[in-house]
N, C-alpha and C positions, 0 to 999 in steps of 0.2 A: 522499618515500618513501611506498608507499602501504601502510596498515597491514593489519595479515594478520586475518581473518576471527574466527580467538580472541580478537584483541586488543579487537576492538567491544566497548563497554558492554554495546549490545543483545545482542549474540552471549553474553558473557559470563551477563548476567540471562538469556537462553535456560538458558543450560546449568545454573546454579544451582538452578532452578526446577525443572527436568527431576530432579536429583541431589535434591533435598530431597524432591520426593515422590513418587519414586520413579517415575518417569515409564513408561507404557507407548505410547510415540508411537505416534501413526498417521501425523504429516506434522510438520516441521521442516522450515522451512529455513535451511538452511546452504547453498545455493550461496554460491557470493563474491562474485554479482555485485550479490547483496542488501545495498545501501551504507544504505543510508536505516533502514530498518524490519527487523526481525524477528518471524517468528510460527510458532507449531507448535501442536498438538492430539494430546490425547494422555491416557489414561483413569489417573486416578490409581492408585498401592501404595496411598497411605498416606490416611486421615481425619483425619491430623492434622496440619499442614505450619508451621512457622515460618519465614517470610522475611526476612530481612534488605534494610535498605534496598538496593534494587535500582539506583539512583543515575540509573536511565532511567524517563521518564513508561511505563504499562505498565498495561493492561487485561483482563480475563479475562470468557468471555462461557460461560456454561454451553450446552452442546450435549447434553444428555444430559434425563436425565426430572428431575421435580420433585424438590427435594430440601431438606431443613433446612441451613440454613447458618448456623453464627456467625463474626463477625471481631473480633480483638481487634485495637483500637490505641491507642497511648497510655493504655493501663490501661483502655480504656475495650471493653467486652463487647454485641456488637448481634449482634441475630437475625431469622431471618426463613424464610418458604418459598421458595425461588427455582426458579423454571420456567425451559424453553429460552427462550433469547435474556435472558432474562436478565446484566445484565454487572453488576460490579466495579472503579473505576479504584482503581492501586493508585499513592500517591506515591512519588516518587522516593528521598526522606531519612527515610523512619521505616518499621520494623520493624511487621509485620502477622503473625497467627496467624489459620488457617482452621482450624476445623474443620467437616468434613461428616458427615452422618448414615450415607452409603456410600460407596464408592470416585466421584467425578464423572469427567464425559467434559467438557471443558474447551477452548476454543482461548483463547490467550495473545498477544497482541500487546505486542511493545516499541517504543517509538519512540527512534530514537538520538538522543543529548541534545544534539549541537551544532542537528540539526534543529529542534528546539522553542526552543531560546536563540536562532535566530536568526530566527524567526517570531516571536518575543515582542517582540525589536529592532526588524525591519522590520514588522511587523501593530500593533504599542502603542505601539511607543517607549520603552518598559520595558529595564529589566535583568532580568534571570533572578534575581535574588535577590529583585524585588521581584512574583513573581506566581509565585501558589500553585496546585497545583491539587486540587481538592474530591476530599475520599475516598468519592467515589460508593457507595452501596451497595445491591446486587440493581436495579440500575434497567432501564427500557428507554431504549435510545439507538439509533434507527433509522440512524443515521451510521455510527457507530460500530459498531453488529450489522453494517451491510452491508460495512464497511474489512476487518471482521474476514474476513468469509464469501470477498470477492474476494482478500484476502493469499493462503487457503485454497485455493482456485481455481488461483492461478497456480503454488503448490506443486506439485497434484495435475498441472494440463494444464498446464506452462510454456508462456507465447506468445514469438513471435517478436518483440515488444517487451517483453518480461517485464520489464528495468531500467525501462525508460521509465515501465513502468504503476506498478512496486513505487514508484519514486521521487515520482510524481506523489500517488499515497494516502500515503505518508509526509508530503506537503507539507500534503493535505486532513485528515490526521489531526491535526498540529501545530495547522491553523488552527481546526477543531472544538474541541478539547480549552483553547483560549482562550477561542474566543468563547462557548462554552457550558459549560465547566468549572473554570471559572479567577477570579481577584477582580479581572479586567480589564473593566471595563465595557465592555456591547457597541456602545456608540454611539463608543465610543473609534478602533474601525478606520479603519484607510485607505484612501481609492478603491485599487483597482487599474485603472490605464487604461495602455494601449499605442500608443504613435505610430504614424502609419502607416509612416514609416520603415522603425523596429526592428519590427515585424509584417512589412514586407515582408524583411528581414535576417533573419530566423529561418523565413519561410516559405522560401526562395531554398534556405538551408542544409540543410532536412528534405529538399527536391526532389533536390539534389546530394548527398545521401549517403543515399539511398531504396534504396540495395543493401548499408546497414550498419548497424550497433547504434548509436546515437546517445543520451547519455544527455541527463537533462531540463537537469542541467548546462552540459554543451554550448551547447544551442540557447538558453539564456539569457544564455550570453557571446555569442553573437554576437549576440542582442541589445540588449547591453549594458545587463543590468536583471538584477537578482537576483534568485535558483531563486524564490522565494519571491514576487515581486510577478509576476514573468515568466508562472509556472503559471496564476494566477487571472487575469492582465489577458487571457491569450492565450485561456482560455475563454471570458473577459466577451466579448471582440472577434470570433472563430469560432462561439462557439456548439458547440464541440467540446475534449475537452484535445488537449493535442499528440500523444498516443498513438492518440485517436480519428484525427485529422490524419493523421495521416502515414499508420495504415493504408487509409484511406481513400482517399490518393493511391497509397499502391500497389494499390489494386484498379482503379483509374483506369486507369494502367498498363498492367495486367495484361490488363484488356479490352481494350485496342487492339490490347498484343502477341499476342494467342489470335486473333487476324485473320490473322497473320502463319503460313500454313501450316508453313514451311518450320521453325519453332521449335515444339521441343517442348514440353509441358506444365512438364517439367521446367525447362528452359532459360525459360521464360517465370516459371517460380518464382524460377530464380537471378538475373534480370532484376530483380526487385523485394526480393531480400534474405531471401526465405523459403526454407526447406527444402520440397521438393515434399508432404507429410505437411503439414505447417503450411498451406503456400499452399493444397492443399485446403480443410481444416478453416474457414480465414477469409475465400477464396469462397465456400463453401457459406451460409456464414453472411451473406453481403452477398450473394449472389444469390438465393438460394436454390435452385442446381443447381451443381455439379461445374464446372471447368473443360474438362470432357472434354466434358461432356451441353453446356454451354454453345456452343463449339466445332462441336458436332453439329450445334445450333440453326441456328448463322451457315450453316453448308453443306449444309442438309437439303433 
């Protein structure tokens, strides 16, 4: 049975988060189809917010202008000036107090916890009880700023691989937040390498369902290699994630089918899985002209 959207840790630490300080969103998401990760942004009520252990690994990255900040944890009181991009990791099992100088403008990222337990297992070989992660404070994390910034992204312009992307930065976030936040040594990881095989079983499956939502789940069962070794081996091996992939092959596609007079713009979007808005938006951006002006080109 698949669990309902409230029921998520991460959903739940969204909404707690939101409720304690007094939240003025600009972006949330709650789709349901966000399995992996949660993130919203959103300008505080309150200067003063006490959290409770939030039970999910979970980040905050200032968005707003400079500001004083202190955090209390375990009794213990630290300060500082913190500018945009600026973040905060926040653990999972102990209780933190902000306070801010003014109201902040904030994006929040959760990552859901079976995600990171099972990165911890297949990336270290660890158990989850035995790896910590560092209560970071005002730092720069150029990883992490940009997970945060592209969550934000997909909120505002959903794409027409939206799951696939959400899930794929859910996996790059788990594995960051080890190998550079955590009491896991980093010599400790594991190659990710892909047979050609199962490379060629997970390219086959993208190709044959190129007109559907495919999660990153999926195509690592038919690979037969887990979400987690699957994501990295397949970009070690392409040079692309699978979300790059696949759109890539539908613009492949797409340019043959725009040959084809007799099919519409439209009809050549539903050919490849997109919404003709979308199909726009993601030739323009791989050709750099229209599928219309393109089209023009071929019979000009």
């Amino acid at each position: 049975m698949v669990d309902s959207v409230l029921a998520r840790p991460e959903r739940a630490a969204l909404e707690t988060v939101h409720q304690l300080a007094d939240a003025r969103m600009a972006l949330a998401s709650l789709q349901s189809n966000w399995t992996s990760v949660a993130a919203t942004r959103f300008r505080m009520g309150k200067i003063d917010v006490t959290l409770p252990a939030l039970g999910v690994p979970a980040y905050g990255v200032n968005y707003g202008q400079r500001m004083q900040l202190r955090r209390t944890l375990n009794g213990r009181t630290v300060g500082t000036s913190a500018g945009a991009g600026q973040l905060s990791l926040l653990t999972p099992d102990t209780a933190t107090r902000w306070v801010f100088d003014e109201p902040g403008d904030v994006a929040l990222v959760f990552l859901r916890g079976e995600v990171f337990d099972r990165a911890i297992a297949e990336g270290s070989g660890r158990c989850r009880g035995a790896v910590e992660i560092a209560p970071r404070f005002a730092i720069r994390d150029l990883v992490l700023e940009s997970i945060a910034h592209r969550l934000l992204k997909e909120i505002s312009e959903p794409g027409p691989a939206g799951r696939l992307v959400t899930e794929e930065l859910a996996e790059d976030l788990a594995a960051h937040l080890i190998l550079a936040h955590s009491n896991v040594p980093q010599h400790q990881g594991r190659p990710h390498v892909i047979a050609p095989s199962r490379l060629k079983r997970a390219v086959e499956f993208m190709l044959s369902n190129i007109r559907s939502e495919v999660s990153l789940g999926d195509i690592a069962n038919v690979a037969g290699m887990s979400l987690f070794h699957f994501a990295k081996a397949f970009k070690q091996a392409t040079g692309h994630a699978p979300h790059q992939y696949l759109t890539a092959q539908r613009m492949l596609l797409a340019r043959a089918l725009l040959h084809d007079k007799r099919l519409s713009v439209a009809e050549v979007a539903g050919s490849v899985g997109l919404s003709p808005s979308h199909f726009t938006v993601v030739f323009r951006r791989q050709m750099g002209m229209t599928p219309t002006k393109f089209r023009d080109v071929l019979y000009s």
